[in-house]
C-alpha positions as CSV (number, residue, x, y, z in Angstrom):
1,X,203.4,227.9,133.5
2,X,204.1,224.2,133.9
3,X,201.5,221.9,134.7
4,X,201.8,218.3,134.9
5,X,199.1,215.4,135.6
6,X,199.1,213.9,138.8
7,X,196.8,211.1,140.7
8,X,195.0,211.6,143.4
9,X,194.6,208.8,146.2
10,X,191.0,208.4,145.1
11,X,191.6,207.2,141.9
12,X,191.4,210.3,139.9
13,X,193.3,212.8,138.6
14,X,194.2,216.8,139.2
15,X,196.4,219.0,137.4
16,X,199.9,219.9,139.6
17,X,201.7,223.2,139.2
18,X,205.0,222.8,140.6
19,X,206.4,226.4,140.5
20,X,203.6,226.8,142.9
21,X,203.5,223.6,144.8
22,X,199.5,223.5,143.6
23,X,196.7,221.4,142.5
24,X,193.9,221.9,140.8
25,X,192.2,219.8,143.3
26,X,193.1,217.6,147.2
27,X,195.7,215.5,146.0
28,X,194.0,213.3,148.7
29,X,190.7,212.5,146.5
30,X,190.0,215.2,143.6
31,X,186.3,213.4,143.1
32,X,186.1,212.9,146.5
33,X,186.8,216.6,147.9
34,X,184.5,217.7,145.1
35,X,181.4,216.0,146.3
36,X,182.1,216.5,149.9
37,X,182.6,220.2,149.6
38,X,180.4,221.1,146.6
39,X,177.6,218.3,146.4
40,X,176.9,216.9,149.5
41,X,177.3,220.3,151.8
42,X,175.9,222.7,149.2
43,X,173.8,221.4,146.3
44,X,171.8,219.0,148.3
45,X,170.9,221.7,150.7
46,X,168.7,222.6,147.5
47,X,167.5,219.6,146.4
48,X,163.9,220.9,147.3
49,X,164.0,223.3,144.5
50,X,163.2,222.8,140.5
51,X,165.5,225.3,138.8
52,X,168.9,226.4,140.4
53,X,171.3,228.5,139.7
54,X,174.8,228.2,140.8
55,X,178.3,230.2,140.2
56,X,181.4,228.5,140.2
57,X,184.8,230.4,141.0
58,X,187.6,228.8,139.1
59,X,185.9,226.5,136.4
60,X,189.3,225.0,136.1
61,X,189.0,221.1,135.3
62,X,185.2,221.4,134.9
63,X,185.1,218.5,137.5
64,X,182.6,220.1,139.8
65,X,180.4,221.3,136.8
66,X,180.7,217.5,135.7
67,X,179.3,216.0,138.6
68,X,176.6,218.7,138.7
69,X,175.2,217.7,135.5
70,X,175.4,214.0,137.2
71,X,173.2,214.7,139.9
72,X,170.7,216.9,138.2
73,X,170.3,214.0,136.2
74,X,168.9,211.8,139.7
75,X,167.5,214.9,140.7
76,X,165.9,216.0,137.4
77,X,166.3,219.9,138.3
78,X,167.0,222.6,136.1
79,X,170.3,224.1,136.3
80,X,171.6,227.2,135.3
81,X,175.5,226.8,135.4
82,X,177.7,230.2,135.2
83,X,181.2,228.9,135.6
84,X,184.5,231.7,136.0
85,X,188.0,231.7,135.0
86,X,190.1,234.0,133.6
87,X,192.7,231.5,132.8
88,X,191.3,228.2,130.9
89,X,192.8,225.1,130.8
90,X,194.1,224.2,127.7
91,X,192.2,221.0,126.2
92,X,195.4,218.5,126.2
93,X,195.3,218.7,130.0
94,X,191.7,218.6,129.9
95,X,192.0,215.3,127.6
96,X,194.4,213.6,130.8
97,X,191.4,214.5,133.1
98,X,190.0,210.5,134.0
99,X,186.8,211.8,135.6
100,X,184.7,210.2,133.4
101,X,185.8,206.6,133.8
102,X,185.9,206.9,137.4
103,X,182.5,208.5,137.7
104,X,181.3,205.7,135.1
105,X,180.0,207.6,132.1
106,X,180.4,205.8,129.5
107,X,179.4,208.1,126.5
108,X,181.7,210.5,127.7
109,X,180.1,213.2,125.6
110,X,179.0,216.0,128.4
111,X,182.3,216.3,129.6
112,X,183.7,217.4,126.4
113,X,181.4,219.2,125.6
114,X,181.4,221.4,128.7
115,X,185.3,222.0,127.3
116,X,185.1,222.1,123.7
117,X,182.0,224.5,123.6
118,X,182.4,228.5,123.9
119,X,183.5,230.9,126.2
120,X,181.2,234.3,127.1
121,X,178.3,232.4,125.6
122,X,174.8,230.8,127.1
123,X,174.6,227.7,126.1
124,X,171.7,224.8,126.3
125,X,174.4,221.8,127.3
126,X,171.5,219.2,128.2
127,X,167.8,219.6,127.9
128,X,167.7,220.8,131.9
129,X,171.3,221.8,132.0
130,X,172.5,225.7,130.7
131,X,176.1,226.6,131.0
132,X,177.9,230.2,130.5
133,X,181.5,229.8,130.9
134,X,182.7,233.6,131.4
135,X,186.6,234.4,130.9
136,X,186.8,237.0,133.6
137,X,188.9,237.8,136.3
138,X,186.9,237.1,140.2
139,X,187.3,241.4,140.4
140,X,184.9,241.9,137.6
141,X,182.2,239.7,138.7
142,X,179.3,242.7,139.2
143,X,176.2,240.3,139.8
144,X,173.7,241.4,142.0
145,X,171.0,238.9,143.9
146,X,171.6,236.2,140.8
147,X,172.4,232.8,142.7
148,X,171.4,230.0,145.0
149,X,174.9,228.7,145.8
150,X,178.2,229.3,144.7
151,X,181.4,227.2,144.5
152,X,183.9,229.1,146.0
153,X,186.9,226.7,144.3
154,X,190.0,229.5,143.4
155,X,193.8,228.8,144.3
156,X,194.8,228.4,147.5
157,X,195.2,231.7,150.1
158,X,199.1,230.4,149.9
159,X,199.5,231.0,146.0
160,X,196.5,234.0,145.5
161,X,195.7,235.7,148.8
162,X,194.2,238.6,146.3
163,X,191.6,236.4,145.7
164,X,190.5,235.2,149.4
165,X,189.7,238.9,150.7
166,X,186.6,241.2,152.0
167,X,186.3,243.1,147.8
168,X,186.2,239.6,146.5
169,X,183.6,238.3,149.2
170,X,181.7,241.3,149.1
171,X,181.5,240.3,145.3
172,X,180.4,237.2,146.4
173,X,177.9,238.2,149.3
174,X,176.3,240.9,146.5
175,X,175.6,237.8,144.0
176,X,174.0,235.7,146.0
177,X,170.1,235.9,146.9
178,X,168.8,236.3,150.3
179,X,168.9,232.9,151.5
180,X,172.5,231.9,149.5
181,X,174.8,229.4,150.1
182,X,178.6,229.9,149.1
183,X,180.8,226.6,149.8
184,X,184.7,225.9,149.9
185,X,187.4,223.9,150.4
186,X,189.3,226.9,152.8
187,X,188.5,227.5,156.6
188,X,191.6,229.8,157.8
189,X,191.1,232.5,160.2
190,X,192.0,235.4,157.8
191,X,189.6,234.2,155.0
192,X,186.8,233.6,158.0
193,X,187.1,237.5,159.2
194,X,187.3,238.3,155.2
195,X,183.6,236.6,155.2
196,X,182.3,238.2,158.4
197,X,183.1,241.9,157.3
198,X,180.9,241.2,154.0
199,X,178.3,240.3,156.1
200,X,178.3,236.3,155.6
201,X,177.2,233.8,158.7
202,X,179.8,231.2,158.6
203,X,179.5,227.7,159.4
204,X,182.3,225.3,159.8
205,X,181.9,221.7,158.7
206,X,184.3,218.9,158.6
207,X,186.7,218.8,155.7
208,X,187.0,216.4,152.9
209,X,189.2,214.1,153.2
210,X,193.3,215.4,154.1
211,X,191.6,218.7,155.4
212,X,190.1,219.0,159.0
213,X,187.2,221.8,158.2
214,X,185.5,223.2,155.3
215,X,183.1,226.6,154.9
216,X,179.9,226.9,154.5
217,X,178.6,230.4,154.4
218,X,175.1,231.6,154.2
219,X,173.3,235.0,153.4
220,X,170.6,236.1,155.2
């Protein structure tokens, strides 16, 4: 499948698909939608804790594990990363990404290492950050009571409705602890009633920016 580096109105870049009409991330801000959605209404409702542990559905560009890493560096928690994909990007898209120069790290070396380094293996990345990048399709995720938060960041219900219904948020409800956070990008009514019938209390919460709401969905 085609894919093609675009820029985003914030500066930095996404990957487009056109026989989809997809991006990797908002065409309106790819940093931008990725702290809005995942840092700022999800991680920091944890900022209280030492050690967290966070899934991430649809590794993709490794952006949001990027900026992870960055705040766990202000923050100085632990964080156990477990990232999913079943289809990785190749590294000569990866090498296009400009997230490090817009998020002004210099060394560069995290972010290639978080690409370069092995798949289906737990890996040390940074003294307080692990990561276990698992190749697996979003049906064969089988954790039970495992995670904090996850980053609910799949293709869009346009492209993959397979992977916005009730046996993949029931997956996703399972994982979590009591007390879990999952986060995304989505708020349509059929992915909302997908959440409720897994049991999830939704919370709507203004979008990033070129999206009017967001999710924010909690177990209890």
């Amino acid at each position: 499948m085609k894919k093609e580096v675009i820029l985003t109105k914030d500066g930095s870049t996404t990957i487009f698909i056109p026989e989809w009409n997809e991006t990797y991330h908002s065409k309106h801000g790819a940093i931008q939608e990725a702290y809005h959605v995942y840092i700022n209404n999800g991680l920091s409702l944890f900022k209280e804790k030492k050690t967290i542990s966070i899934m991430e559905i649809g590794f993709g560009t490794g952006l949001n594990c990027f900026i992870t890493y960055l705040e766990s560096l202000k923050s100085k928690q632990i964080i156990n990363y477990i990232g999913i994909d079943a289809f990785p990007l190749d590294f000569e898209s990866i090498k296009k990404m400009n997230y490090c120069t817009e998020l002004n790290d210099k060394e560069n070396l995290f972010f290639e290492t978080i690409h370069t380094s092995e798949w289906n293996k737990h890996l040390i990345i940074k003294e307080n950050f692990n990561l276990y990048k698992k190749k697996k399709y979003f049906q064969d995720i089988d954790d039970i009571d495992q995670f904090d938060l996850i980053y609910f960041d799949a293709f869009g219900y346009d492209v993959q409705p397979e992977l916005w219904t009730s046996e993949i948020f029931l997956k996703m409800f399972n994982s979590l602890k009591t007390n879990g956070v999952l986060v995304t990008y989505a708020c349509r009514s059929v992915i909302i009633k997908s959440m409720l019938n897994c049991g999830f209390k939704i919370e709507k919460l203004k979008g990033a920016p070129g999206k009017r709401e967001m999710l924010r969905c909690y177990k209890l």
